[in-house]
C-alpha positions in Angstrom: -100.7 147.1 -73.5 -97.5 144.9 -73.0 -96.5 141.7 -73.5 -94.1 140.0 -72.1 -92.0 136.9 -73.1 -88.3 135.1 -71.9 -86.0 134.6 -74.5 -84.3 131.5 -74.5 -81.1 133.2 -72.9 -83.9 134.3 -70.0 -84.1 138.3 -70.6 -87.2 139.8 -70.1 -88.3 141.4 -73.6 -91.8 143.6 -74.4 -94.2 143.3 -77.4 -95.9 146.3 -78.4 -99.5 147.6 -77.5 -101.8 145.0 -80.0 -103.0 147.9 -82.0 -99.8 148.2 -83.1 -99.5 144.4 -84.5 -102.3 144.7 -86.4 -101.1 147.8 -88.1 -98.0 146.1 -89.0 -99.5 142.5 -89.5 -102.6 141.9 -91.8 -103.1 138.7 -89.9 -103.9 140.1 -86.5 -107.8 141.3 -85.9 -109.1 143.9 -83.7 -112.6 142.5 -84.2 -114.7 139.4 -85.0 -112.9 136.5 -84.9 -109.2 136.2 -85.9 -108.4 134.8 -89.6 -107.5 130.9 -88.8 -104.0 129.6 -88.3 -102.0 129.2 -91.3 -98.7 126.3 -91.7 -97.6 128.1 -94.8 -94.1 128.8 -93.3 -93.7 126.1 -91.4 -95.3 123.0 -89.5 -97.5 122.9 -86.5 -95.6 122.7 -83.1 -95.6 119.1 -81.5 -95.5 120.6 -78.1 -99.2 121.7 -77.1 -100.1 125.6 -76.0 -102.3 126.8 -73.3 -103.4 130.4 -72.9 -104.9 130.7 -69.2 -106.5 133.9 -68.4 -106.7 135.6 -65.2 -102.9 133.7 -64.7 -100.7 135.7 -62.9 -102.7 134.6 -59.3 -104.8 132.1 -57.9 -106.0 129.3 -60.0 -104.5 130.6 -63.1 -101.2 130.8 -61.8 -101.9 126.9 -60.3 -103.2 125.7 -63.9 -99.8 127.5 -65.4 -97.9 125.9 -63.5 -99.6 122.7 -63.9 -99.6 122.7 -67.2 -95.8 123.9 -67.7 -94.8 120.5 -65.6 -96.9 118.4 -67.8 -94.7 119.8 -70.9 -97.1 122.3 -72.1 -96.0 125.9 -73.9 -98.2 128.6 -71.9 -99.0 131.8 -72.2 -100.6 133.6 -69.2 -103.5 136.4 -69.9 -102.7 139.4 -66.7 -105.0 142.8 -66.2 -102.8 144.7 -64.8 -99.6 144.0 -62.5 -96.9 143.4 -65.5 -94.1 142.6 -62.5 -96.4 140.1 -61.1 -97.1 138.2 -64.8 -93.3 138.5 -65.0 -92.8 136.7 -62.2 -94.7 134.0 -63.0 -93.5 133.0 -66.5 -90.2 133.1 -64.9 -91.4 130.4 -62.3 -93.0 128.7 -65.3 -89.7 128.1 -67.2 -87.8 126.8 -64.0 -90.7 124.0 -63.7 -91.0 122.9 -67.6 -89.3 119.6 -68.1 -88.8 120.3 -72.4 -85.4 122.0 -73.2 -85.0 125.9 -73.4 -84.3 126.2 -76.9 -87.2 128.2 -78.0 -89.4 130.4 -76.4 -92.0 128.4 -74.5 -93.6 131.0 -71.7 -95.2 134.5 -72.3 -97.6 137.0 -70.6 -100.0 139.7 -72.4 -101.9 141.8 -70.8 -105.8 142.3 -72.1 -109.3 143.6 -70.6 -111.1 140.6 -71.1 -113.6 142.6 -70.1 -113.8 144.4 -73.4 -114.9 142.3 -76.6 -112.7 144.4 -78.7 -109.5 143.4 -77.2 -110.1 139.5 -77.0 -109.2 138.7 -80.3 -106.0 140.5 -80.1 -105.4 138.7 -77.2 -105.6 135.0 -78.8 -103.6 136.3 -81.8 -100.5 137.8 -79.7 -100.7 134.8 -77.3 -100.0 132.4 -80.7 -97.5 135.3 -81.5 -95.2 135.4 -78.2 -94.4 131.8 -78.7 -94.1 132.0 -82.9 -96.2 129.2 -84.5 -99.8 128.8 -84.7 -100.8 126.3 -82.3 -103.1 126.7 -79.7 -104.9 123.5 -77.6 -105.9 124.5 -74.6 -107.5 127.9 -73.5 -108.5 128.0 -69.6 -111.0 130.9 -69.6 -110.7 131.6 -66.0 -111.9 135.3 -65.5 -114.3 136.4 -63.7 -115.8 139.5 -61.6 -118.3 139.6 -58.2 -118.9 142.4 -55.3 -119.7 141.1 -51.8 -123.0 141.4 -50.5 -125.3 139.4 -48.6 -126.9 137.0 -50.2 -130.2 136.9 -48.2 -130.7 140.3 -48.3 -132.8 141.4 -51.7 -132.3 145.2 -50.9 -128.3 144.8 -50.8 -128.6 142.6 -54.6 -130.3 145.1 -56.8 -127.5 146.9 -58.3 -127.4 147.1 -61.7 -124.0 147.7 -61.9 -123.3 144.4 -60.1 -125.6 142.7 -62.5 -124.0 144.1 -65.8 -120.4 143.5 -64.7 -121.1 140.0 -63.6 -122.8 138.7 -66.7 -120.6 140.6 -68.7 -117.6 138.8 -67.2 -119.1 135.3 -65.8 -120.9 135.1 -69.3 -120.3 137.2 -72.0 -116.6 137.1 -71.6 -116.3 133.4 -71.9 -118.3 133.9 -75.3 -116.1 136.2 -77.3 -113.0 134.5 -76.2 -114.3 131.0 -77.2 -115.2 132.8 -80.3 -112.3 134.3 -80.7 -110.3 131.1 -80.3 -112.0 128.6 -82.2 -109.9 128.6 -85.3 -106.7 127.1 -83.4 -108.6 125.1 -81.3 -110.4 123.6 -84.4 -107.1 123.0 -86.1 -105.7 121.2 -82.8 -109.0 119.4 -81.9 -108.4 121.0 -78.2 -110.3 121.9 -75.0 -111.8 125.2 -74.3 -112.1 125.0 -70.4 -113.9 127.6 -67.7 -113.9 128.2 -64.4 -117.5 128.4 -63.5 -118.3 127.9 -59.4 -120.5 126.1 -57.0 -122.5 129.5 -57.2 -124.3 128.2 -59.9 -125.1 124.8 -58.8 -126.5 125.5 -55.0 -127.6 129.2 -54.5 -124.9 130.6 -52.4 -121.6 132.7 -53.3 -120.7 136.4 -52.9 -123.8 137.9 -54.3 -126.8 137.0 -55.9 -125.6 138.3 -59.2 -122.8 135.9 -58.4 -124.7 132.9 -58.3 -127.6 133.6 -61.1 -124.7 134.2 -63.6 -122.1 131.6 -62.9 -125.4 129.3 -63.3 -125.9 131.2 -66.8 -122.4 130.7 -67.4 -122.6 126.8 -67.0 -125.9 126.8 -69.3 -123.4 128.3 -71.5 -120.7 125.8 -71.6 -123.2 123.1 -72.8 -124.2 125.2 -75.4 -121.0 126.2 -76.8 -120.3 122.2 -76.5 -123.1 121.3 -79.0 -121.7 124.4 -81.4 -118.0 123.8 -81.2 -118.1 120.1 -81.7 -117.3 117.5 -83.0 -113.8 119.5 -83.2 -113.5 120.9 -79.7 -114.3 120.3 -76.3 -115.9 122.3 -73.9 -116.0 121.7 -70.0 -116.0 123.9 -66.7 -115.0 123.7 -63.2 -117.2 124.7 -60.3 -114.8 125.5 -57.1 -116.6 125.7 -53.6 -114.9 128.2 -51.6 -110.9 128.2 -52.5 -108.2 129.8 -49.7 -107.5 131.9 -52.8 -106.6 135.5 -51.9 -110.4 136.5 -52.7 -111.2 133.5 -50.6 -108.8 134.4 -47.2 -111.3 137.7 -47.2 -113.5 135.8 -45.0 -113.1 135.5 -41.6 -111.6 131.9 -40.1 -114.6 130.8 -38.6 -116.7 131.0 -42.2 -113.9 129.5 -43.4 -114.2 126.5 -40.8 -118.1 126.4 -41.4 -117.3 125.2 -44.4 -114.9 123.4 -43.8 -117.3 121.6 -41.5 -120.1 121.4 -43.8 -118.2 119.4 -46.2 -118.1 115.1 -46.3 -114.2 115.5 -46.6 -114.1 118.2 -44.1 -111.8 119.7 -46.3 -111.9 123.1 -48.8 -110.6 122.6 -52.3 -107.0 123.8 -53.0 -106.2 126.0 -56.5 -103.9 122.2 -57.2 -107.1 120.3 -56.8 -109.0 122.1 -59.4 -106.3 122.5 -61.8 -105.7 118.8 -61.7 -109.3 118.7 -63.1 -108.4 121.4 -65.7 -105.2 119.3 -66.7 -108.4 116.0 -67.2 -110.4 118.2 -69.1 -107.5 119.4 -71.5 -106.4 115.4 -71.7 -109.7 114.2 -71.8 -110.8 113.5 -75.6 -114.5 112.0 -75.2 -116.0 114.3 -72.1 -117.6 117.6 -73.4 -120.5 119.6 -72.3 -119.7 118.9 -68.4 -119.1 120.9 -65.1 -116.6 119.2 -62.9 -118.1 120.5 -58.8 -115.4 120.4 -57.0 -116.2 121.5 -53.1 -115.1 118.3 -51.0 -118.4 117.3 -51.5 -120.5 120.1 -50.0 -123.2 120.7 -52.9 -124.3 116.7 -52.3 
């Protein structure tokens, strides 16, 4: 399970699997939540961090990007296509305005998926960029098959069901739990992308839509048990020209276009300009920012 960083002279280098870490490091956890950030060595950062799952494509690629213009350290979260993560912290350092003294951009790869392997995550993505500050997480993954949405016979698979609420839900959880530590130290913004799903009943599948609606439920909650340190917020996306979006055909595409007061579909810029608010944002918390060009009104 690599991970991948720039040095400051821009060679690619690759941490080891996290298991690995935590044999060699008594302060990275496989489990539970990971031990809170400690300034023993030296001070906090001034520059802020994000970690921005699901960030080699799509929004999370949008949101690094985003972020690395406004002056922000990042580190992306990838499943699976290590060239693809590479390419995108490359991009990252070519767009960050603060000097390349220091390692600012990193990529790990984790199943966010699996509990076990999200506290690893948040440890190493502190790690790649060697302090302990973190502000920001995006928690931007999420999982859905396509099926019709009118059609109860086509949206009774369990598998569909576990796989959604284990990613739309649970996986939002554990790494909110899992990150809580830095983000109390920093006073930051735990952020998720949640969708217009679970506002108006529509979406890829009815599993789709009754968990992304959990998953909202759950961002109010985790804002009543996180404060008054951190914030928590999400953003609902209508249907985004994203490449899971560019699966439908043109004319649903236009449909919705149509069916919207702006006549316009939300870009992956758009939203992350509302991620960038809710990151800056000190006194909104609990909230879920719908952002469809007005089509859920």
């Amino acid at each position: 399970m690599p991970t991948i960083c720039r040095s400051p002279s821009g060679s690619n280098k690759h941490w080891p699997d996290h298991s690995i870490l935590a044999q060699n490091n008594p302060r990275v956890s496989l489990s539970g939540s990971p031990p809170p950030p400690s300034h023993s060595k030296k001070a906090m950062s001034p520059v802020p961090t994000a970690l921005i799952t699901a960030g080699s494509a799509g929004l999370g690629a949008a949101t690094a990007k985003l972020f690395a213009r406004n002056g922000y350290n990042v580190v992306i979260n990838y499943a699976g296509d290590t060239d693809r993560a590479g390419a995108v912290v490359r991009e990252l350092e070519s767009l960050s305005p603060l000097p390349a003294d220091q390692q600012r951009f990193g990529a790990v790869k984790a199943d966010l998926a699996n509990k076990l392997e999200t506290p690893g995550l948040v440890r190493r993505a502190v790690e790649v960029l060697g302090g302990d500050r973190l502000d920001v997480v995006f928690s931007n993954g999420g999982w859905t098959r396509l099926r019709n949405i009118a059609d109860l016979d086509e949206n009774v698979d369990e598998d569909d069901w576990d796989r959604c609420f284990n990613m739309n839900v649970k996986s939002h959880l554990f790494l909110m739990h899992a990150a809580r530590p830095y983000l109390d130290e920093a006073e930051g913004a735990f952020i998720t992308t949640a969708s217009l799903a679970g506002v108006k009943v529509s979406g890829s599948s009815l599993a789709y839509a009754v968990t992304k609606a959990a998953q909202i439920h759950l961002v109010k909650g985790l804002a009543i048990a996180a404060g008054p340190k951190v914030r928590v917020n999400s953003v609902s996306p209508g249907l985004m020209l994203t490449d899971w979006g560019l699966q439908f055909p043109e004319e649903k595409q236009q449909a919705a276009r149509d069916r919207t007061p702006l006549k316009r579909l939300a870009t992956v810029e758009d939203v992350a300009d509302q991620v960038l608010c809710f990151a800056r944002s000190r006194s909104v918390t609990g909230a879920n920012a719908v952002i469809d060009g007005g089509l859920s009104i």
